[in-house]
N, CA, C and O atoms as a Tripos MOL2 file, in Angstrom:
@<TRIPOS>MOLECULE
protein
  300   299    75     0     0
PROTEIN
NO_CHARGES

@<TRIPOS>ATOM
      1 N          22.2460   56.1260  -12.8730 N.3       1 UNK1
      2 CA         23.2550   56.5860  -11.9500 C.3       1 UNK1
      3 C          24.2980   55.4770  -11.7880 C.2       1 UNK1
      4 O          23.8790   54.3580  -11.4930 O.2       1 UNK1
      5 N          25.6600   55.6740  -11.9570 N.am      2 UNK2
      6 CA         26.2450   54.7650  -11.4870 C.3       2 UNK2
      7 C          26.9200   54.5680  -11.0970 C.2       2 UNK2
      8 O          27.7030   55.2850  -11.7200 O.2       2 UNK2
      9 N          27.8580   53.7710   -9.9590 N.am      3 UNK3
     10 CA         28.5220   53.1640   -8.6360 C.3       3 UNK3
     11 C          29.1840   55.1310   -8.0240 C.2       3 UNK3
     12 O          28.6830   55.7470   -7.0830 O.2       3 UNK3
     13 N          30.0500   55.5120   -8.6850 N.am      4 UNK4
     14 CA         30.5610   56.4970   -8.3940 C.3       4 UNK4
     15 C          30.2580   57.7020   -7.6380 C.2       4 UNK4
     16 O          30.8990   58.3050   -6.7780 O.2       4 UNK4
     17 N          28.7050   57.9780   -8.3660 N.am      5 UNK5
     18 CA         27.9230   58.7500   -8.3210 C.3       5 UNK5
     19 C          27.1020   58.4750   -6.9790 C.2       5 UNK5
     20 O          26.8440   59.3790   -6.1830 O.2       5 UNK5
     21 N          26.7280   57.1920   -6.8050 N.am      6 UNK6
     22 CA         25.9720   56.7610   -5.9960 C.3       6 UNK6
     23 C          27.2680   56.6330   -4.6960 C.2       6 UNK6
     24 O          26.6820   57.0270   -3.6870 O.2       6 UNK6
     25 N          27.7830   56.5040   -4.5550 N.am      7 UNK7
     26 CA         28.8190   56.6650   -3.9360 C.3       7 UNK7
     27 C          29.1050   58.2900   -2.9310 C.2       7 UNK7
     28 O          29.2650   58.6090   -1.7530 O.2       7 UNK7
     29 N          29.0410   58.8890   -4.1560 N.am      8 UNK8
     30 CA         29.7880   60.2550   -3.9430 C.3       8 UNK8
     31 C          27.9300   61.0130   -3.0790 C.2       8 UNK8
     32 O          27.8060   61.8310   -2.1680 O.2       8 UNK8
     33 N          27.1050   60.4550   -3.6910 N.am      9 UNK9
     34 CA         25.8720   61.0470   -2.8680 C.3       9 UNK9
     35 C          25.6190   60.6330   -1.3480 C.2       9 UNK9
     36 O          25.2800   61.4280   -0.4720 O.2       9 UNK9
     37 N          25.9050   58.8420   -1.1140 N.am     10 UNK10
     38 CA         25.9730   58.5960    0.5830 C.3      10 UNK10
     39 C          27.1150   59.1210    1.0320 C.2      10 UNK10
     40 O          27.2700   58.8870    2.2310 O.2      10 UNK10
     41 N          27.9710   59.7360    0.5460 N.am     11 UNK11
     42 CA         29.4170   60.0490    1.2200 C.3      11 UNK11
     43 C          28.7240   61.2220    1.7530 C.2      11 UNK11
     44 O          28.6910   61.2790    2.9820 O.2      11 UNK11
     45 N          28.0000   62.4470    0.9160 N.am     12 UNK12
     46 CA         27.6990   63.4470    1.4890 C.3      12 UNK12
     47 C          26.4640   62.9650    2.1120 C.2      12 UNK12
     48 O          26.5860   63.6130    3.1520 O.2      12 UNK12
     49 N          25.3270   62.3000    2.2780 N.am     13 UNK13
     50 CA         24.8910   61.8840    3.3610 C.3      13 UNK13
     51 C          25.5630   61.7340    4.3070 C.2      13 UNK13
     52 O          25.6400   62.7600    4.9840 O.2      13 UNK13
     53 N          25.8860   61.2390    4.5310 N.am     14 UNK14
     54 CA         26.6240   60.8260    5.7610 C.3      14 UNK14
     55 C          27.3160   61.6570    6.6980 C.2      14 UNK14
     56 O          27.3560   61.7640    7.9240 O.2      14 UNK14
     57 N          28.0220   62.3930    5.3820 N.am     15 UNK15
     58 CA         28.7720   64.0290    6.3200 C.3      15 UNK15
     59 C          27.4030   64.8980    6.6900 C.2      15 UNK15
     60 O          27.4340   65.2410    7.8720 O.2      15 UNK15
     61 N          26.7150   65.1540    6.2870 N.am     16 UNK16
     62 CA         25.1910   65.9700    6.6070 C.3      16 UNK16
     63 C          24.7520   65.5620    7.8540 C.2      16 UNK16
     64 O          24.4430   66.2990    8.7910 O.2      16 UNK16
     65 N          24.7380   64.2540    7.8200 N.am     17 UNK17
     66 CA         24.0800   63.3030    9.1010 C.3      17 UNK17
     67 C          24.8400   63.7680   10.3650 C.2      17 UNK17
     68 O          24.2990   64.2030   11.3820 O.2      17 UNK17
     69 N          26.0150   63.6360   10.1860 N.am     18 UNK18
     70 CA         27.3450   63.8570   10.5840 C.3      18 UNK18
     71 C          27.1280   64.8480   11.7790 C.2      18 UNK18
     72 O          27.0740   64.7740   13.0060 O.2      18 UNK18
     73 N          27.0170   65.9630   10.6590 N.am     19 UNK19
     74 CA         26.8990   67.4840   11.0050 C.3      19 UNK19
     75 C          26.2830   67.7750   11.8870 C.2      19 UNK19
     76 O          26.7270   68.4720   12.8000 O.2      19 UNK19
     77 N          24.6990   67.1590   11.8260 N.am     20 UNK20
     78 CA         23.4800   67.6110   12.0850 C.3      20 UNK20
     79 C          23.5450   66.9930   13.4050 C.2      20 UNK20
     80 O          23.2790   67.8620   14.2350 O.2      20 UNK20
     81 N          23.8290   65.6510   14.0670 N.am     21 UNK21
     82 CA         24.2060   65.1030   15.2000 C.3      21 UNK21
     83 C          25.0860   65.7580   15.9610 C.2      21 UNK21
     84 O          25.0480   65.5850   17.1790 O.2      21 UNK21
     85 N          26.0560   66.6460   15.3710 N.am     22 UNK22
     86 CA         27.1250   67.4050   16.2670 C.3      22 UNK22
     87 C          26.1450   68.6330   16.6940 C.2      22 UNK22
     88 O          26.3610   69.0990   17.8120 O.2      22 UNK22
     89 N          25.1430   69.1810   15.9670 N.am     23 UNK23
     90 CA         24.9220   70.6240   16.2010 C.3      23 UNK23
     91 C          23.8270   70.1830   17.4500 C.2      23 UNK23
     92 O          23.5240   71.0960   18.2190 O.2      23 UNK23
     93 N          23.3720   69.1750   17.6320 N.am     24 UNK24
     94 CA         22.0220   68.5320   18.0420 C.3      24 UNK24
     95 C          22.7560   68.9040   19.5160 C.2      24 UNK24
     96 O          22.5140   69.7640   20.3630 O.2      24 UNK24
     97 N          23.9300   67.6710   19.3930 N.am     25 UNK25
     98 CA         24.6470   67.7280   20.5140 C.3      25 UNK25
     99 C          24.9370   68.8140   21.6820 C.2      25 UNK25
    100 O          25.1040   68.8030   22.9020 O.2      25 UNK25
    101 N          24.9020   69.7530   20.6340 N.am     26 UNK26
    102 CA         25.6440   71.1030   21.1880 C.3      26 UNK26
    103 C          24.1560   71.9080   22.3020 C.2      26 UNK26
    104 O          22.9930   72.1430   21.9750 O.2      26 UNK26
    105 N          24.9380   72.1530   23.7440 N.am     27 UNK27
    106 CA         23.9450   72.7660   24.4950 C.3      27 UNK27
    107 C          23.4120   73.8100   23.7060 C.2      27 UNK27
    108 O          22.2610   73.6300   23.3070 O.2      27 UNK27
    109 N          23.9930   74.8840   23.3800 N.am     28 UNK28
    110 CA         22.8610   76.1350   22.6980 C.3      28 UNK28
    111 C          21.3830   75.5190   22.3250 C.2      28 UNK28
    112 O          20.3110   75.6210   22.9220 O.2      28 UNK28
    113 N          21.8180   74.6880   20.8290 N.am     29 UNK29
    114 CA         20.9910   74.2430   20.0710 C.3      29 UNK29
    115 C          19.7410   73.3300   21.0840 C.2      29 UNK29
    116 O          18.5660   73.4570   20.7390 O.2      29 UNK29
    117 N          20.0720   72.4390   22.3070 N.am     30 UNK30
    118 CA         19.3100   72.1100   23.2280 C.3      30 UNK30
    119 C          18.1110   73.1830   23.9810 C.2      30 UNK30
    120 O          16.9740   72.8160   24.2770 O.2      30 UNK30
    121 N          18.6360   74.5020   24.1910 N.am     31 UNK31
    122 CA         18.0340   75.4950   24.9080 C.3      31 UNK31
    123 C          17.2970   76.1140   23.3200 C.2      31 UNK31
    124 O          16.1030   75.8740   23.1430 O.2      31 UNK31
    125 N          17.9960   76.8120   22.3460 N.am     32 UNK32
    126 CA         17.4260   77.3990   21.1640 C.3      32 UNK32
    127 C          15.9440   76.0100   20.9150 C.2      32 UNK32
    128 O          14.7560   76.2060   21.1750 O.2      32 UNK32
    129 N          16.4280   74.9780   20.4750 N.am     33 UNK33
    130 CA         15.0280   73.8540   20.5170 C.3      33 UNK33
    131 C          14.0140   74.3350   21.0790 C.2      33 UNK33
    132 O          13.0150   74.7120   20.4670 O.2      33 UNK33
    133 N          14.1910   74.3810   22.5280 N.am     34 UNK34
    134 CA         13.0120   74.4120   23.5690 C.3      34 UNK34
    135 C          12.6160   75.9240   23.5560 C.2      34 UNK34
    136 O          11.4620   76.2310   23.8520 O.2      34 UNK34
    137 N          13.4500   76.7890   23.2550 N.am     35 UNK35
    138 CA         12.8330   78.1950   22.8590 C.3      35 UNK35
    139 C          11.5050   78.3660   22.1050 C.2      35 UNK35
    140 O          10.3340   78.7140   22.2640 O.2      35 UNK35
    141 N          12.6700   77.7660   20.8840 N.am     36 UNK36
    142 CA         11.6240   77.5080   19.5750 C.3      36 UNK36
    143 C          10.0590   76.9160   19.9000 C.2      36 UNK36
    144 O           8.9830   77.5110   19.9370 O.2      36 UNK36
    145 N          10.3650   75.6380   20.0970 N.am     37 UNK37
    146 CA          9.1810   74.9900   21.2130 C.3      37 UNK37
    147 C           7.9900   75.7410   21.5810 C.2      37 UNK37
    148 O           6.8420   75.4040   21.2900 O.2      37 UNK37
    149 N           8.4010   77.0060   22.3790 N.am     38 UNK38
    150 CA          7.4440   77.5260   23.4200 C.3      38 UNK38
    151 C           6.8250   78.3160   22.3470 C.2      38 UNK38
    152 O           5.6010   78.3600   22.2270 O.2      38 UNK38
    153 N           7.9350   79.1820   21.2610 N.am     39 UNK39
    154 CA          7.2060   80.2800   20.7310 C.3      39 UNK39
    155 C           6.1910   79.3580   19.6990 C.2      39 UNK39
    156 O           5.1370   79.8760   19.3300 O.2      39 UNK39
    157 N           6.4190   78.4740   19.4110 N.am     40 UNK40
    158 CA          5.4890   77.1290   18.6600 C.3      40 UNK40
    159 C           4.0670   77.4890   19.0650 C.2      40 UNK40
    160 O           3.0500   77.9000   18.5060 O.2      40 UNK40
    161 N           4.4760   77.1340   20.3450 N.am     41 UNK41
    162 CA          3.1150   76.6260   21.3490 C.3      41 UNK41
    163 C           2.4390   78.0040   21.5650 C.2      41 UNK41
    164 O           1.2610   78.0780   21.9130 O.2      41 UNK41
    165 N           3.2300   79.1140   21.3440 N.am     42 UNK42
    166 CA          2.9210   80.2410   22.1280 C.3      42 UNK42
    167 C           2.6640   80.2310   23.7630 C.2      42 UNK42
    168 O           1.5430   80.5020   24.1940 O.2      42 UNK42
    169 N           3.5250   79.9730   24.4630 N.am     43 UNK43
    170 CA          3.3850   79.7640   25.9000 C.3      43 UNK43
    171 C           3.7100   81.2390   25.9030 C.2      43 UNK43
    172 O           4.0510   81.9420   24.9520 O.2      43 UNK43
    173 N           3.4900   81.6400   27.4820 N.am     44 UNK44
    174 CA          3.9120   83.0660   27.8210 C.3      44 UNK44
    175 C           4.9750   84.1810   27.1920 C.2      44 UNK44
    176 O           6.1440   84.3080   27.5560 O.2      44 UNK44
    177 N           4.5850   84.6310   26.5960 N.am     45 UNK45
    178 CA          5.2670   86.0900   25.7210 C.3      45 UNK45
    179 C           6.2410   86.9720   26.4380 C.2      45 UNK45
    180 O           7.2700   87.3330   25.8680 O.2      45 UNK45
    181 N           6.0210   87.2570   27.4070 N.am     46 UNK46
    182 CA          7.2170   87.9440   28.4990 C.3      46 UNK46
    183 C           7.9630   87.0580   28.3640 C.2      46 UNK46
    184 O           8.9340   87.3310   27.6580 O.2      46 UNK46
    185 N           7.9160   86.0250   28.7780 N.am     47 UNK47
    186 CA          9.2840   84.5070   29.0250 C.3      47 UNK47
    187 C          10.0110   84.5640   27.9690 C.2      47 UNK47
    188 O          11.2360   84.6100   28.0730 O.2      47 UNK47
    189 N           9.4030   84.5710   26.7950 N.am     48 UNK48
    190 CA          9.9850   84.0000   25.2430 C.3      48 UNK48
    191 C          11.1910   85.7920   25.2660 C.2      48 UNK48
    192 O          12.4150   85.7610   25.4010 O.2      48 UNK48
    193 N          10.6680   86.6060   25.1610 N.am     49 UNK49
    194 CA         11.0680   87.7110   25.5420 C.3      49 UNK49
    195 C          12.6970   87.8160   25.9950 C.2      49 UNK49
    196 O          13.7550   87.9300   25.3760 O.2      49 UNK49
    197 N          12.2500   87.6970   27.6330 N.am     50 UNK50
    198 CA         13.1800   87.7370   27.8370 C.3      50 UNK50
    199 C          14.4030   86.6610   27.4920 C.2      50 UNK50
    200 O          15.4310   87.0600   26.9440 O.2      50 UNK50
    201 N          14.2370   85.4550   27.8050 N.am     51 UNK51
    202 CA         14.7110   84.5450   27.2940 C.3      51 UNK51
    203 C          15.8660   85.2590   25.7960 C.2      51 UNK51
    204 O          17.0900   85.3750   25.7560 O.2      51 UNK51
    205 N          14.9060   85.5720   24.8530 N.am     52 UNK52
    206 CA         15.2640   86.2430   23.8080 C.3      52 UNK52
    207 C          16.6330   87.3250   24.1330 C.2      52 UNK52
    208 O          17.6630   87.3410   23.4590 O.2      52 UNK52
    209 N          16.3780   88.1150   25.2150 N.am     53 UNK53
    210 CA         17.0840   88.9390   25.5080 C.3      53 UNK53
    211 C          18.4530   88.7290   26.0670 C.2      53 UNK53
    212 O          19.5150   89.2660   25.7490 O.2      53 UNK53
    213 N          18.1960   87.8570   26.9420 N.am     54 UNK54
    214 CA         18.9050   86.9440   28.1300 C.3      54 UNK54
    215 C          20.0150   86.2810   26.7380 C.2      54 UNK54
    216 O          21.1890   86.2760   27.1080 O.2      54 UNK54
    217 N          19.8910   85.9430   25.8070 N.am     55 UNK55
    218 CA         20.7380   85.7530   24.6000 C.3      55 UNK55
    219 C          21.1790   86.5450   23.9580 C.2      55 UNK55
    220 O          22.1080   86.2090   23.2240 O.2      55 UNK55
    221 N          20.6190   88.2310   23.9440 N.am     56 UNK56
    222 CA         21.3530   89.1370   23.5070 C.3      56 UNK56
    223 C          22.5570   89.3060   24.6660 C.2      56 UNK56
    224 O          23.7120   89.0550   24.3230 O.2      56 UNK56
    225 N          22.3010   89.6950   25.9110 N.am     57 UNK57
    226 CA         22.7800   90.0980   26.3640 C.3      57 UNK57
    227 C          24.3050   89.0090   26.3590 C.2      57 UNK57
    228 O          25.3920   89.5440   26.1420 O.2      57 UNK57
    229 N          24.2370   87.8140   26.5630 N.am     58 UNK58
    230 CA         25.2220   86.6710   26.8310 C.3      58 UNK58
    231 C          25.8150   86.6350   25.3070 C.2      58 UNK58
    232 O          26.5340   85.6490   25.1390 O.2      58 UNK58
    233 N          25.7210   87.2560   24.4530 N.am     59 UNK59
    234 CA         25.9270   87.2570   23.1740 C.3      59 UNK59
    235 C          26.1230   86.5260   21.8200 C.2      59 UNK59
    236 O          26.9010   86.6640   20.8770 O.2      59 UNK59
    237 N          25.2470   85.8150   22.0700 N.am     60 UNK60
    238 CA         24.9140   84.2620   21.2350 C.3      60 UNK60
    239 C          24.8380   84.8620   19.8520 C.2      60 UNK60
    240 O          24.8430   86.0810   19.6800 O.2      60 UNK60
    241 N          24.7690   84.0190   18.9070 N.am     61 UNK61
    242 CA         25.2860   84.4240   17.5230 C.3      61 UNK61
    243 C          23.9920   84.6520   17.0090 C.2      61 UNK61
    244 O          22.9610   83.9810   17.0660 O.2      61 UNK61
    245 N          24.2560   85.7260   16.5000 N.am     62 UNK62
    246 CA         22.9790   86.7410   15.9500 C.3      62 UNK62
    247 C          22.3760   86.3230   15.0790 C.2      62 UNK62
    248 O          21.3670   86.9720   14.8030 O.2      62 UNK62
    249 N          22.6640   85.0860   14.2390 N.am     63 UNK63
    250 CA         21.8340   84.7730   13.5430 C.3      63 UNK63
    251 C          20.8050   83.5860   13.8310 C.2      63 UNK63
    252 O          19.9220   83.1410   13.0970 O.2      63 UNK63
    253 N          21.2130   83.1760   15.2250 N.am     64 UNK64
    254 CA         20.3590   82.2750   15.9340 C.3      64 UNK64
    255 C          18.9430   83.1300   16.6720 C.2      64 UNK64
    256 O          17.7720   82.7550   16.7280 O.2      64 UNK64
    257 N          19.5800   84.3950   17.1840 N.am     65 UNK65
    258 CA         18.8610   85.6860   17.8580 C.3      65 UNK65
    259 C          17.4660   85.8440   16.8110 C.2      65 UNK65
    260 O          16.2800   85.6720   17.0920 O.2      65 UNK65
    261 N          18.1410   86.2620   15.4290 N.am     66 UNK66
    262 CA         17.4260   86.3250   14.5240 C.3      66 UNK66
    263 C          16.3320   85.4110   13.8680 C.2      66 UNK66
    264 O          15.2710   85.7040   13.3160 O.2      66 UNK66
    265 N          16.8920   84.3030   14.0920 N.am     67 UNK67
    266 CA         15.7290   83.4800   13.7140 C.3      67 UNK67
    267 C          14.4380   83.2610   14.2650 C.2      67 UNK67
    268 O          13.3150   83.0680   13.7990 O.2      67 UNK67
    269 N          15.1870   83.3940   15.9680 N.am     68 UNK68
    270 CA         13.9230   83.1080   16.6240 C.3      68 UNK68
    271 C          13.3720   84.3770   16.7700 C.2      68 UNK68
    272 O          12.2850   84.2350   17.3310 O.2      68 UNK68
    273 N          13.5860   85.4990   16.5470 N.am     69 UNK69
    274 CA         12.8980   87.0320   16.5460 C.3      69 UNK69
    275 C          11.7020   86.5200   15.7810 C.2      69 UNK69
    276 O          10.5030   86.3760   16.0170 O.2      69 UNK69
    277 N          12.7890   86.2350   14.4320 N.am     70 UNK70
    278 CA         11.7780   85.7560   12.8030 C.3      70 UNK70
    279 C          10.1500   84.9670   13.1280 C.2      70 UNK70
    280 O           8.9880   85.1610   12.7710 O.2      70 UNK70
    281 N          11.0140   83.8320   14.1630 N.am     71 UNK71
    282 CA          9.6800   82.6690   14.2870 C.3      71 UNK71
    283 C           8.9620   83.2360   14.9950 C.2      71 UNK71
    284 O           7.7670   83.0310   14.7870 O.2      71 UNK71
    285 N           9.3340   84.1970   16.1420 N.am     72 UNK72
    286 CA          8.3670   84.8620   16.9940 C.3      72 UNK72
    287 C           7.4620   85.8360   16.3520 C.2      72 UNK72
    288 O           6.3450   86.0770   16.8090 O.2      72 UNK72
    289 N           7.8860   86.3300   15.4160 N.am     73 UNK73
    290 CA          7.1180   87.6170   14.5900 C.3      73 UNK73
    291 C           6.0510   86.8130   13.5110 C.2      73 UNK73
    292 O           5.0410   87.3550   13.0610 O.2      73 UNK73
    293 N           6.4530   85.4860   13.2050 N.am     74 UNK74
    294 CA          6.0200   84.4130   12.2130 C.3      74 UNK74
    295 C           4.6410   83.9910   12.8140 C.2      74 UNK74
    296 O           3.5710   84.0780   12.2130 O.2      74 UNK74
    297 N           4.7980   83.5670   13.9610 N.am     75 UNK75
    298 CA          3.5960   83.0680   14.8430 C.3      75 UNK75
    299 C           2.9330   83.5210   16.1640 C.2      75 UNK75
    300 O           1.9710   82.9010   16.6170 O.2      75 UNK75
@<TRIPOS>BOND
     1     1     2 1
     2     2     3 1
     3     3     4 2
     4     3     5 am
     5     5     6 1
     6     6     7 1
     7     7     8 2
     8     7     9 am
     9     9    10 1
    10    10    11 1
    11    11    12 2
    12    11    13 am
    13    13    14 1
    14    14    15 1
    15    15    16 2
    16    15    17 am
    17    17    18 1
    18    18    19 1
    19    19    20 2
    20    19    21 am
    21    21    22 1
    22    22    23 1
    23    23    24 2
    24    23    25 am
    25    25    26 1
    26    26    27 1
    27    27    28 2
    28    27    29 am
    29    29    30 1
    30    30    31 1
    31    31    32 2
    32    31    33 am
    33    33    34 1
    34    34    35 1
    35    35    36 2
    36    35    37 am
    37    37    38 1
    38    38    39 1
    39    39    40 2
    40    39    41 am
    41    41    42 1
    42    42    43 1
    43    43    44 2
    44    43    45 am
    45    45    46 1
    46    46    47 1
    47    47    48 2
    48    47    49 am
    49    49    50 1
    50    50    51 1
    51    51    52 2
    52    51    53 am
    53    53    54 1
    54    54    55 1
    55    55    56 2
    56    55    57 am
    57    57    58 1
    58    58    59 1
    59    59    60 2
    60    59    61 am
    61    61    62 1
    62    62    63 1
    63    63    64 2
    64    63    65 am
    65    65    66 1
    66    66    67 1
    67    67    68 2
    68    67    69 am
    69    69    70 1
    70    70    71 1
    71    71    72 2
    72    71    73 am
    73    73    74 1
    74    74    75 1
    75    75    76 2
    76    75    77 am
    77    77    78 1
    78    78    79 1
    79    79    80 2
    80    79    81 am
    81    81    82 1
    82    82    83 1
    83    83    84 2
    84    83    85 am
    85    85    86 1
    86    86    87 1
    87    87    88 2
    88    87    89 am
    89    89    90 1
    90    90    91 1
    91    91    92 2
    92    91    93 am
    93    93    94 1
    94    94    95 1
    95    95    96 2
    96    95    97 am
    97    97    98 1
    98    98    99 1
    99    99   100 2
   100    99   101 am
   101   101   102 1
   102   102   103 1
   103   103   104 2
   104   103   105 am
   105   105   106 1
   106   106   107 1
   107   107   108 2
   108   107   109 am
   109   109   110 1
   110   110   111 1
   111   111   112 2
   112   111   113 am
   113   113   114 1
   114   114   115 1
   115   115   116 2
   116   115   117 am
   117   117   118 1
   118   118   119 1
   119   119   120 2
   120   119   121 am
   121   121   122 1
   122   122   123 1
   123   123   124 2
   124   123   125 am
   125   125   126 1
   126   126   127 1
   127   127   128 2
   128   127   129 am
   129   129   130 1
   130   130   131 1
   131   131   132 2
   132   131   133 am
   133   133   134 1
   134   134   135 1
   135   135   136 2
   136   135   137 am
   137   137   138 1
   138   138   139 1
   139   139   140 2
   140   139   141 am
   141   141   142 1
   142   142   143 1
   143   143   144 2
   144   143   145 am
   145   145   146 1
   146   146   147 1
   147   147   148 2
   148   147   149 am
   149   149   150 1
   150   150   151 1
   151   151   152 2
   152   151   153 am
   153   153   154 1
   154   154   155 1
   155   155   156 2
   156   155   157 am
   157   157   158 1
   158   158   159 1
   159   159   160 2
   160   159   161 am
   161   161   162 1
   162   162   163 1
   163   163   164 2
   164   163   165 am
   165   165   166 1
   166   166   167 1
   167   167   168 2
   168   167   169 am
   169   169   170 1
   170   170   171 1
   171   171   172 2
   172   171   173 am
   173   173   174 1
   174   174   175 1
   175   175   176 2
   176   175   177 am
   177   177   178 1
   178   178   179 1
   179   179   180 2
   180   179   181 am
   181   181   182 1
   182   182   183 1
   183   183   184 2
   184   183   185 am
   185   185   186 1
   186   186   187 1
   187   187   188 2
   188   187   189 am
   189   189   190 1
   190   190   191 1
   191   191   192 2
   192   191   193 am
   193   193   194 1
   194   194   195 1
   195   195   196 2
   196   195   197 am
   197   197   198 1
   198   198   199 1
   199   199   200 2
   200   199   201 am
   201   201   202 1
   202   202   203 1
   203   203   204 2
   204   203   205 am
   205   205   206 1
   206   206   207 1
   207   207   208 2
   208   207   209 am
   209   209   210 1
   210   210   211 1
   211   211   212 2
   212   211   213 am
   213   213   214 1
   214   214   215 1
   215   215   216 2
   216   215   217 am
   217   217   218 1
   218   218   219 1
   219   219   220 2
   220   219   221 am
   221   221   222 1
   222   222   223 1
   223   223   224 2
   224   223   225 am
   225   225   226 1
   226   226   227 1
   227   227   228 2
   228   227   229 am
   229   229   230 1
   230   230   231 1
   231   231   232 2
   232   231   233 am
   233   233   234 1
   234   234   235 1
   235   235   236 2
   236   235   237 am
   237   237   238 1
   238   238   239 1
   239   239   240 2
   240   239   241 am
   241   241   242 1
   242   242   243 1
   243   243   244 2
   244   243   245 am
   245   245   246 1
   246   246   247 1
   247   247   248 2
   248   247   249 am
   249   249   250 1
   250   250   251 1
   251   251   252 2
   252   251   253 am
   253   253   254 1
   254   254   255 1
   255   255   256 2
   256   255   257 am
   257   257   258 1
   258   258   259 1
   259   259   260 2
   260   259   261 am
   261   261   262 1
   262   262   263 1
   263   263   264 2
   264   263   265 am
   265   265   266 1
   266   266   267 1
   267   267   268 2
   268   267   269 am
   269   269   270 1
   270   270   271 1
   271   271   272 2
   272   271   273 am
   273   273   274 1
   274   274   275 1
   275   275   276 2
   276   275   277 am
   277   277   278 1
   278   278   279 1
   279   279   280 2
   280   279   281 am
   281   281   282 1
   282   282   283 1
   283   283   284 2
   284   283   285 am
   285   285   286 1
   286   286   287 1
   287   287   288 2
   288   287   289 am
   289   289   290 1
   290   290   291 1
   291   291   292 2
   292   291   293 am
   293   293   294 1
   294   294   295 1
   295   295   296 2
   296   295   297 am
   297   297   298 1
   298   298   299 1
   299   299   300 2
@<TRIPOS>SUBSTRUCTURE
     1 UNK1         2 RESIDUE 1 A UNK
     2 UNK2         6 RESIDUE 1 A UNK
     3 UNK3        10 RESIDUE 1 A UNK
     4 UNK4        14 RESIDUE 1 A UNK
     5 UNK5        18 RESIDUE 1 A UNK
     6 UNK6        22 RESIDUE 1 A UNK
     7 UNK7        26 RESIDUE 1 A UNK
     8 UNK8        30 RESIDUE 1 A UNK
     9 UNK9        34 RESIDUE 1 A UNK
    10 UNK10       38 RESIDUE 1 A UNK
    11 UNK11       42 RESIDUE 1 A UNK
    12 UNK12       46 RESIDUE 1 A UNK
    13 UNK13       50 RESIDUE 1 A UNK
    14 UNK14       54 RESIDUE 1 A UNK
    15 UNK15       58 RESIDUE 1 A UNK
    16 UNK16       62 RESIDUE 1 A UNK
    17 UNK17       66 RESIDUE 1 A UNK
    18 UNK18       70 RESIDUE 1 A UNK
    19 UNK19       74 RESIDUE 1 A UNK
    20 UNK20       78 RESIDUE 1 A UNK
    21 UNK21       82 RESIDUE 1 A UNK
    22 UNK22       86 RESIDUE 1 A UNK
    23 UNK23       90 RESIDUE 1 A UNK
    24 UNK24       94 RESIDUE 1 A UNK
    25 UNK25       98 RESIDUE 1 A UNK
    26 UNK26      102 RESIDUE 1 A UNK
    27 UNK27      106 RESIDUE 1 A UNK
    28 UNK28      110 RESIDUE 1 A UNK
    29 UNK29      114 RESIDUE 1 A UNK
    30 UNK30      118 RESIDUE 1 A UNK
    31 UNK31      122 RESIDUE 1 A UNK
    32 UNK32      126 RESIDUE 1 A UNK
    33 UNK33      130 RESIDUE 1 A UNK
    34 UNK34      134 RESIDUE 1 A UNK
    35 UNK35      138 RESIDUE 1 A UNK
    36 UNK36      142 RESIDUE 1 A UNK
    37 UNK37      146 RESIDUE 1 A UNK
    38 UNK38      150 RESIDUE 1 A UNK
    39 UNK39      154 RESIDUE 1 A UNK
    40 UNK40      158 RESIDUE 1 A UNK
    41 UNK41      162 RESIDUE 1 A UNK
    42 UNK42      166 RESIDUE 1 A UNK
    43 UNK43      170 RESIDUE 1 A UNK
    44 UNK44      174 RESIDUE 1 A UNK
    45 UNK45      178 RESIDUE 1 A UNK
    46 UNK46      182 RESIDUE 1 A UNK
    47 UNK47      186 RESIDUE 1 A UNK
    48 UNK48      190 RESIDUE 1 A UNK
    49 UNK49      194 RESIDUE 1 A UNK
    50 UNK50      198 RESIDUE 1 A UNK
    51 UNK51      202 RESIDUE 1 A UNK
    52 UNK52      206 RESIDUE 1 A UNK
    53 UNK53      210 RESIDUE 1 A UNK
    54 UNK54      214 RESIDUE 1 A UNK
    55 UNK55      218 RESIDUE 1 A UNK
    56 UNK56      222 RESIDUE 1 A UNK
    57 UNK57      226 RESIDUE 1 A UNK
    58 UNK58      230 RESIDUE 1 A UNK
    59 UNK59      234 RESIDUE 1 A UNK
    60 UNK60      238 RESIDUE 1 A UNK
    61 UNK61      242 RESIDUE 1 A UNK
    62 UNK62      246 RESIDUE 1 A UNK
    63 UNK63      250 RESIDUE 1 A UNK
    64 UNK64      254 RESIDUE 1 A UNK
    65 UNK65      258 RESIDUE 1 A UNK
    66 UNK66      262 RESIDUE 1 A UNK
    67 UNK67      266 RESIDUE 1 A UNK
    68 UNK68      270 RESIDUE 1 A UNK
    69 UNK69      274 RESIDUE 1 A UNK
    70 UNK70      278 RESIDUE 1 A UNK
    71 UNK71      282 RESIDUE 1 A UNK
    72 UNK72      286 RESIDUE 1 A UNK
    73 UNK73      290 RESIDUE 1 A UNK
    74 UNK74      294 RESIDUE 1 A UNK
    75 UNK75      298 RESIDUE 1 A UNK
């Protein structure tokens, strides 16, 4: 590999890193975490639920909705 290459790969590190610190940042992703979390743990099923819902209704982006449907149906 050489200088350029190696170059051009921490550059996109870095933007990734970047990225991933902004989304971290972001409240949703704080509350979606701890969602995730519970359905992990399987804590109370009504909660996760509504919770779930409580994001349809406020209209959070459906493919966040979806995932955690996914993880909930997963585990």
């Amino acid at each position: 590999m050489n200088i350029a290459q190696s170059k051009q790969l921490l550059d996109n590190h870095i933007n990734l890193a970047s990225y991933i610190k902004e989304q971290q940042l972001n409240v949703n992703y704080s509350q979606c975490y701890g969602l995730e979390h519970q359905i992990i743990l399987g804590d109370n099923i009504k909660d996760i639920i509504n919770a779930l819902e409580t994001k349809m209704v406020k209209k959070h982006k459906i493919e966040v909705i979806l995932r955690l449907i996914c993880l909930l149906c997963v585990t």
